[in-house]
VMD Tcl script that draws the C-alpha trace (Angstrom):
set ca {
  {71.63 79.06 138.43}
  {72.48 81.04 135.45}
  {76.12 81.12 134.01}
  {77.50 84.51 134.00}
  {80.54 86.30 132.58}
  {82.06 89.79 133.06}
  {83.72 90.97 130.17}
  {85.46 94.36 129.61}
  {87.90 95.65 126.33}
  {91.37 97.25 128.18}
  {93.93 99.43 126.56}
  {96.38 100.30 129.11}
  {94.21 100.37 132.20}
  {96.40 101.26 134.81}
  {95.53 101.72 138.57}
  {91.48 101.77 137.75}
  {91.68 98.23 136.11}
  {92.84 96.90 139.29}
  {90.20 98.70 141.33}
  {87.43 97.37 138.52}
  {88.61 93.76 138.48}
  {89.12 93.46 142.35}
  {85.42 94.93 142.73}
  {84.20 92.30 140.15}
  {85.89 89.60 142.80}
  {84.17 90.92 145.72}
  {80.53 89.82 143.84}
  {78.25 88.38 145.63}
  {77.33 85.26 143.31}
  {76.43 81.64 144.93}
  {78.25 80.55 140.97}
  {81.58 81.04 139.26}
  {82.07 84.32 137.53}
  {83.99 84.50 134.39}
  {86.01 87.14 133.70}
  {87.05 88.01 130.54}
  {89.47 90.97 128.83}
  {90.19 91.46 125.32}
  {93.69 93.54 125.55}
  {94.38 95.76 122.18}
  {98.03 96.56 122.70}
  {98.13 97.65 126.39}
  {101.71 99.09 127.19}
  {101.65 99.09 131.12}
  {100.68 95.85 132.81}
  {97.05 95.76 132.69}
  {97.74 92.42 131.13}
  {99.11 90.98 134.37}
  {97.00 92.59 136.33}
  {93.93 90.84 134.63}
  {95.61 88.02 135.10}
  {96.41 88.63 138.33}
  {92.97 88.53 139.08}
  {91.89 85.33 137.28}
  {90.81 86.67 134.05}
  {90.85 84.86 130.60}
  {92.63 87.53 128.34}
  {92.47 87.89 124.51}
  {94.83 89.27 123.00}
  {94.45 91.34 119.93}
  {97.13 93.70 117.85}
  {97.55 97.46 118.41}
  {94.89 99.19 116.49}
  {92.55 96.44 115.60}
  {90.17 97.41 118.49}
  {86.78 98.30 117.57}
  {83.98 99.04 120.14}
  {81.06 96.79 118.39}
  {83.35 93.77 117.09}
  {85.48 93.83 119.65}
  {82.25 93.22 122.38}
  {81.29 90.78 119.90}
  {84.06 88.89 120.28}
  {84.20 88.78 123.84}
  {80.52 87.53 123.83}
  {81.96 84.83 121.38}
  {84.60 83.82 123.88}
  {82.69 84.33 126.95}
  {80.52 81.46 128.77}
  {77.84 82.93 130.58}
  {74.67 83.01 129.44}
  {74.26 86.42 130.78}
  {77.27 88.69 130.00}
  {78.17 92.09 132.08}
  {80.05 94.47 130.28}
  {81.98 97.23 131.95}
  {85.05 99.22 130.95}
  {88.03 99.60 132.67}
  {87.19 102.40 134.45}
  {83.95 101.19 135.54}
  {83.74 100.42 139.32}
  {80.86 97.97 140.53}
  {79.41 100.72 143.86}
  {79.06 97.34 145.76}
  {79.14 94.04 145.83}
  {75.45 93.22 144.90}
  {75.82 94.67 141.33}
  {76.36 91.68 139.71}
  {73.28 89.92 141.28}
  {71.40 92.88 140.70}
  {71.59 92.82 136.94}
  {71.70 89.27 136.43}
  {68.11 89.32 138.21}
  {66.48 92.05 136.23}
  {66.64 89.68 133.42}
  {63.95 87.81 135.34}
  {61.70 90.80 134.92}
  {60.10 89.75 131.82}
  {60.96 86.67 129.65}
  {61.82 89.19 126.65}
  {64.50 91.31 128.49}
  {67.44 91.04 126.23}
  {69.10 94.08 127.88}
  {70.23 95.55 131.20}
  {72.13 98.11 132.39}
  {72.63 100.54 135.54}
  {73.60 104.01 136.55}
  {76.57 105.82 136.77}
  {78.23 107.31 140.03}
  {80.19 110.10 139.64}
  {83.60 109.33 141.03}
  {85.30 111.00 144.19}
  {86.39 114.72 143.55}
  {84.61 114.88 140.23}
  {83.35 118.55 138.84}
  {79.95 119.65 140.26}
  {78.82 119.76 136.16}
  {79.88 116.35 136.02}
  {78.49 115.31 138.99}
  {75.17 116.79 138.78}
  {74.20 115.96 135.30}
  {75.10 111.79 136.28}
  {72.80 111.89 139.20}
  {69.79 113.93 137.49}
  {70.35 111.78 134.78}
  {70.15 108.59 135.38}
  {67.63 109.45 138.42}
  {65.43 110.84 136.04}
  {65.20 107.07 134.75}
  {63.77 105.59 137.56}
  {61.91 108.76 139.67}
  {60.78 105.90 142.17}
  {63.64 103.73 142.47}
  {62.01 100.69 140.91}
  {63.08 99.18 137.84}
  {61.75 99.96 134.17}
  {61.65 97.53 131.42}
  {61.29 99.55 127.95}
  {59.45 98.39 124.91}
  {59.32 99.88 121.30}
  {56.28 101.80 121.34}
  {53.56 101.92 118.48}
  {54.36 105.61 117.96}
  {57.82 105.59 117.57}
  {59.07 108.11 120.01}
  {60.89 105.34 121.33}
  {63.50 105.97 118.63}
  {64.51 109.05 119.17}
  {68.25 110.17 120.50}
  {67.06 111.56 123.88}
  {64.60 108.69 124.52}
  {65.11 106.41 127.74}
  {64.24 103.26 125.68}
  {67.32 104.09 123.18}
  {69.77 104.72 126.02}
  {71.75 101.64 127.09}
  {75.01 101.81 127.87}
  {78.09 98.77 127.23}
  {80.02 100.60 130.30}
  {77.44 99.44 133.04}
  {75.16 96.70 130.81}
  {74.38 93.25 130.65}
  {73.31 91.09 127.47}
  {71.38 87.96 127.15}
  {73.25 85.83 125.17}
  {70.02 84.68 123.29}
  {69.12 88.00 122.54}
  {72.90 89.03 120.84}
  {72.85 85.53 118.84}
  {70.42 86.90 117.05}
  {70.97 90.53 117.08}
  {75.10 91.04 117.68}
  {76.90 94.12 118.27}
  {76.82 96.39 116.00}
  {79.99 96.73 113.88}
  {80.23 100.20 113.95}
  {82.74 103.23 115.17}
  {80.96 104.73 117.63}
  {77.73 104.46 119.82}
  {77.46 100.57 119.70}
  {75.86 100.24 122.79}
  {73.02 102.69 121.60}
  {72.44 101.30 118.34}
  {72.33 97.90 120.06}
  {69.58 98.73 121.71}
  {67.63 100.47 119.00}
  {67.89 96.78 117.24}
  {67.22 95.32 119.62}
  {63.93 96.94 120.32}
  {63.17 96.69 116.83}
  {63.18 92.79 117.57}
  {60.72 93.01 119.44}
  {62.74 92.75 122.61}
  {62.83 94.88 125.84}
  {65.22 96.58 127.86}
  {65.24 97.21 131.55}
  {67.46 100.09 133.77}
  {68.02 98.67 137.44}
  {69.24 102.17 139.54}
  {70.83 99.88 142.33}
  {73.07 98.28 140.28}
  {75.58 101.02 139.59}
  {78.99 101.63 138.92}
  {81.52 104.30 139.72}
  {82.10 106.10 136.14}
  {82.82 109.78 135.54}
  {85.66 111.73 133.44}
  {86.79 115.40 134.09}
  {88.04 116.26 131.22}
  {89.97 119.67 130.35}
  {88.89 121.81 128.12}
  {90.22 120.86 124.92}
  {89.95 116.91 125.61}
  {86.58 117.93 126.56}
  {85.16 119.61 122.91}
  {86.79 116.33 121.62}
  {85.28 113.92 123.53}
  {81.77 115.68 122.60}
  {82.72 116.08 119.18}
  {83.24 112.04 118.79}
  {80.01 111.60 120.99}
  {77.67 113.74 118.94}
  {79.75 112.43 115.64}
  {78.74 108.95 116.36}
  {75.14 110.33 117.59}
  {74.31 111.37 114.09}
  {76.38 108.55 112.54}
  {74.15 106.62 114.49}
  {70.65 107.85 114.85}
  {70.65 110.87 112.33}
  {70.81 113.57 114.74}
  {71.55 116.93 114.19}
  {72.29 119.53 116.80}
  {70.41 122.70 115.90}
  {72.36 125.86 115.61}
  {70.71 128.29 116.72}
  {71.99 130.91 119.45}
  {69.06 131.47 121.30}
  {68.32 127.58 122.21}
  {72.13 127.51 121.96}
  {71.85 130.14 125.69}
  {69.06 129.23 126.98}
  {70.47 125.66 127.32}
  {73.90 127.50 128.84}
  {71.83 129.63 130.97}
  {69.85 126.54 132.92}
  {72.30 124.16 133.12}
  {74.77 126.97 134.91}
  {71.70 127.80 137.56}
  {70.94 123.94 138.00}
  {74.87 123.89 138.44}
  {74.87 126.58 140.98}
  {71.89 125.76 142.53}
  {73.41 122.25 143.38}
  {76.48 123.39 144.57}
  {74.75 125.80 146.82}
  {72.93 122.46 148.50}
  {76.31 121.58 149.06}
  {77.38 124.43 151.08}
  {79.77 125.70 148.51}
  {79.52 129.80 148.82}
  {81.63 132.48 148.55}
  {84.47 132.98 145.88}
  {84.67 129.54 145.20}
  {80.70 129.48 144.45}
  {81.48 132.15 142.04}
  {84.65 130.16 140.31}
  {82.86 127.08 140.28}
  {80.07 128.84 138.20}
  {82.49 130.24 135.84}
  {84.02 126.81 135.65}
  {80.48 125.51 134.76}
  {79.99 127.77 132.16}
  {82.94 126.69 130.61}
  {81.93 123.07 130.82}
  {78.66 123.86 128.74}
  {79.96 126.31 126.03}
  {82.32 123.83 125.28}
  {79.83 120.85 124.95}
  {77.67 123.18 123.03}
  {80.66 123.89 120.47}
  {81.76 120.17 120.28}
  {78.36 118.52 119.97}
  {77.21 121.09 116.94}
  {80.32 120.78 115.51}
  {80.57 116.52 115.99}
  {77.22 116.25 114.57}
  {78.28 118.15 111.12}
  {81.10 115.84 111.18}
  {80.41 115.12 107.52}
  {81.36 118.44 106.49}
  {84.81 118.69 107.77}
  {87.94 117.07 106.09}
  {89.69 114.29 107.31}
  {92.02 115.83 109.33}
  {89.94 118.22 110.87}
  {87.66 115.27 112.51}
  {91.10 113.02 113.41}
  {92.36 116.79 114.97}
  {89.34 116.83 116.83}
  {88.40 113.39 118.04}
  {89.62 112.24 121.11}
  {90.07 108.76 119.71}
  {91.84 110.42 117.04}
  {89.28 109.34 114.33}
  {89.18 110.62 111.23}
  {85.80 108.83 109.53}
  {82.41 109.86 108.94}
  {80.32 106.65 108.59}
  {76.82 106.43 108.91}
  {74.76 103.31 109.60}
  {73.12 102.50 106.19}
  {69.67 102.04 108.05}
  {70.09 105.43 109.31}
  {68.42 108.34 107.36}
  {70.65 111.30 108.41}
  {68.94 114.81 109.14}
  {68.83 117.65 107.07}
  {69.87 120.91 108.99}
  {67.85 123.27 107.87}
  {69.74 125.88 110.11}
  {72.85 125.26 109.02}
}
mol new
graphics top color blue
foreach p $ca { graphics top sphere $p radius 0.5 }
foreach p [lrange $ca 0 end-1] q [lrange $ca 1 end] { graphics top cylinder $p $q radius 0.2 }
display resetview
């Protein structure tokens, strides 16, 4: 039986870390399960909560945190030979997710990486909602598991690619695999970028769609340009991308994601006035992403306190991964 650990970074986790580590309890696993938090500073008392629960915690200063290092030092600390990242907002759905990962390793003998859906939370936006379970369904149309390969022509590599997505809030790593390609130490989009090496190893990656986890945010609107800006910031930081301006593509994007948005609400049985408001709010929701992720991906171009202004982790750097040959924006 394999050795497995559940790791997760915390910064002041509140109720939701105590939901997340008493659903990582309830596993279903014939082993032990280490569980393991790196805290960076946590004012509330998500440390003693994690302990509460049995968890080895590290303990690391305010402001040192770092999404790539800091996963690599939990793999560092961690014993498993499989390790299950989540964050602290990250609910296991039930209590096989554990054993559901863990086994998709056994897929292929290359499978370096796993990871699973997201749920969208109780009470969560219909935009919100929607676009998780179109998604991450569109992963998987029959239900089964996919392991992903890099592909001889390359379209593998590109930002909207399944075999690029993987995702460090609902993902497992081999620890085989991450002794020789680690975490990236990078700002942003570590998880992403793991993958890409990964794959460019010579590894594979699999996506297991029962082994989810409750994970959405409603943001409002100003939190929400900033969280896109950082997301489409490390996106190009990352991969190079670039999103095109250009007004037409800009609406026509607008346009089907508000009539996908409707439409799904209407399969709900929402009608009436508050069909009509909760289109409006969905337009919102879109012009807004639309803004932040054209504006995050030209985060090169804006001063430093322009991107810390408008970063919802209140970063204020523009660093692209060397390997990375950034786009040209010929419609800028």
């Amino acid at each position: 039986m394999t050795d497995v650990t559940v790791a997760l970074p915390v910064l002041n986790g509140g109720r939701l870390l105590d939901e997340v580590l008493g659903a990582v309890r309830r596993q279903q696993w014939p082993g032990d399960v280490q569980l393991l938090v790196c805290d960076s500073g946590s004012a509330d008392r998500s440390v003693d909560i994690a302990r509460g629960h049995g968890a080895e915690v590290i303990e690391i200063a305010p402001g040192t945190f770092a999404h790539g290092p800091t996963r690599n030092a939990l793999m560092r600390h961690a014993s498993g030979e499989i390790v299950a990242f989540l964050t602290q907002d990250a609910t296991p759905a039930d209590e096989h997710w554990l054993a559901r990962m863990a086994a998709a390793f056994d897929l292929a003998d290359d499978v370096a990486l796993v990871h699973g859906p997201y749920r969208p939370r109780p009470g969560a936006s219909p935009s919100v909602a929607r676009e998780l379970e179109q998604f991450f369904a569109a992963m998987a149309p029959d239900g089964a598991p996919v392991v992903d390969r890099a592909s001889a022509d390359g379209a593998w590599r590109d930002v909207s690619a399944r075999a690029s997505f993987f995702t460090d809030a609902n993902g497992a790593v081999a620890r085989w695999a991450w002794e020789r390609v680690p975490f990236p130490d990078v700002a942003y989009a570590e998880d992403r970028l793991l993958a890409l090496r990964m794959l460019e190893a010579g590894f594979a990656k699999a996506f297991v769609p029962c082994a989810a986890v409750m994970h959405s945010h409603d943001y409002g609107p100003w939190d929400l340009f900033r969280r896109y800006f950082d997301e489409f910031r490390g996106l190009r930081e990352t991969f190079g991308h670039v999103e095109p301006l250009d007004p037409r593509r800009t609406l026509g994007i607008l346009r089907r994601q508000v009539v996908a948005d409707r439409a799904w609400c209407r399969a709900a049985g929402v009608a009436g006035r508050e069909l009509d408001l909760a289109t409006l709010r969905s337009a919102r929701h879109f012009a807004i992403r639309a803004l932040g992720s054209q504006l995050g991906s030209r985060a090169d171009r804006f001063p430093p306190a322009i991107r810390r202004a408008s970063s919802l982790e209140r970063r204020a750097t523009f660093e692209p991964v060397p390997h990375v040959t950034t786009d040209t924006d010929a419609t800028a």
